[in-house]
C-alpha positions in Angstrom: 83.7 78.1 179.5 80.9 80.5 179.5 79.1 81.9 176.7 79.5 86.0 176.6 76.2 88.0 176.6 77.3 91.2 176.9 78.0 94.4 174.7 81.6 95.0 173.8 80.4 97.5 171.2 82.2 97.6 167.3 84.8 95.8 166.7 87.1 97.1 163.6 86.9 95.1 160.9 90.8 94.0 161.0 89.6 92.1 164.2 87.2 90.4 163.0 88.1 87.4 164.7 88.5 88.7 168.0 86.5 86.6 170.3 84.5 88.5 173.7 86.1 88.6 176.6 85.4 86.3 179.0 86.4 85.3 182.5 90.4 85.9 183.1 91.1 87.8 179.8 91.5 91.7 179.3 90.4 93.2 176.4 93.0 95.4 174.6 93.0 97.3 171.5 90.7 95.0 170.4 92.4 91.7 171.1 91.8 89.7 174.2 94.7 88.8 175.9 95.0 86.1 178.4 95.9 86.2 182.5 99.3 84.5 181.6 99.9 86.7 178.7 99.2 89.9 180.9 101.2 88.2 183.7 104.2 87.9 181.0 103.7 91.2 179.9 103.7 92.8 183.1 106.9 91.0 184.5 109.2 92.0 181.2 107.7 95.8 182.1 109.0 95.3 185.7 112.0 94.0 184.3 112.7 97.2 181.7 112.4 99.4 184.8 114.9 97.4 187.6 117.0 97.4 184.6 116.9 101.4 184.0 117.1 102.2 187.9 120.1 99.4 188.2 121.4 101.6 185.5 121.3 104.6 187.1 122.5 103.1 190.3 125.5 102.0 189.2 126.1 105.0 187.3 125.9 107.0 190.6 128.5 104.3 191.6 130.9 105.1 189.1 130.7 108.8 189.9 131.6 108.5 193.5 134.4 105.8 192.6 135.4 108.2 190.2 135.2 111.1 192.3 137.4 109.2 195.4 140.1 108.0 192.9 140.8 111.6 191.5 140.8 112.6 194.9 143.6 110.0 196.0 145.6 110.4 192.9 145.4 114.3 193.8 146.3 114.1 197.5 149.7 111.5 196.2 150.8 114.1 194.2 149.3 113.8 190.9 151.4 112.1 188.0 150.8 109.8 185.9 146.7 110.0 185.8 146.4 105.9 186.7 142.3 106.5 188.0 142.1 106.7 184.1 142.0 102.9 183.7 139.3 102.3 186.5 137.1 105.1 185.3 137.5 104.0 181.8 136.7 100.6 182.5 133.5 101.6 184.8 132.8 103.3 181.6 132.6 100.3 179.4 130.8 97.9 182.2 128.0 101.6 181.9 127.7 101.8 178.1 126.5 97.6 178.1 124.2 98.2 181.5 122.8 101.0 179.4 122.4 99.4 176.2 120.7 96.4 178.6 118.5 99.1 179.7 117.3 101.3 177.2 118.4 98.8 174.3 116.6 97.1 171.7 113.2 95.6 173.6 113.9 92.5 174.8 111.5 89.5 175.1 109.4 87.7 172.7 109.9 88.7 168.7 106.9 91.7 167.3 104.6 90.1 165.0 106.1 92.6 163.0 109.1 92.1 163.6 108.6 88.5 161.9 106.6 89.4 159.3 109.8 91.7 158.4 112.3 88.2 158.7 110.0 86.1 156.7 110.0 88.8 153.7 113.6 89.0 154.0 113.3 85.2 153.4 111.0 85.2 149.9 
């Protein structure tokens, strides 16, 4: 590895361990982070957003759906209001896309999020 000779200016004294960035790291709030650690971070990002527009997409989905049932139920003469069950089921299958969506965070544990366990623990 090579040795860092640069200015990174302070560092706070709660990272006083932090070592310099070198080659394939990025500095962030005062920790260095590796390539594979960015690379890990970017893809559960990615992954947070397909999840929100799939969300949205299918919720678009269940509007038309909903929209041509009604229709069909109100051009055989109404009734009994049977689109009821496919809506309402569309509408569970939307409340767990959401929740996978904008949910808890999903990926690797906070390190406070452990240090909250472990105290539970004592």
């Amino acid at each position: 590895m090579g040795s860092y000779s640069g200015n990174l200016g302070s560092t706070p004294s709660s990272c006083s361990g932090v070592v310099p960035v070198e080659d394939g790291c990025t500095r962030r709030y005062g920790l260095v982070m590796s390539d594979s650690a960015e690379h890990d971070l970017r893809k559960q990002a990615v992954n947070r957003i397909n999840a929100k527009r799939g969300f949205w997409s299918y919720v678009g989905v269940w509007v038309i759906v909903s929209i041509i049932l009604t229709g069909v139920w109100a051009l055989s003469g109404q009734g009994y209001f049977w689109p009821i069950w496919a809506i309402g089921g569309m509408g569970v299958a939307a409340l767990f896309i959401g929740f996978n969506a904008y949910g808890p965070r999903q990926g690797p544990p906070s390190e406070q999020e452990i240090q909250r366990e472990m105290n539970k623990r004592k």
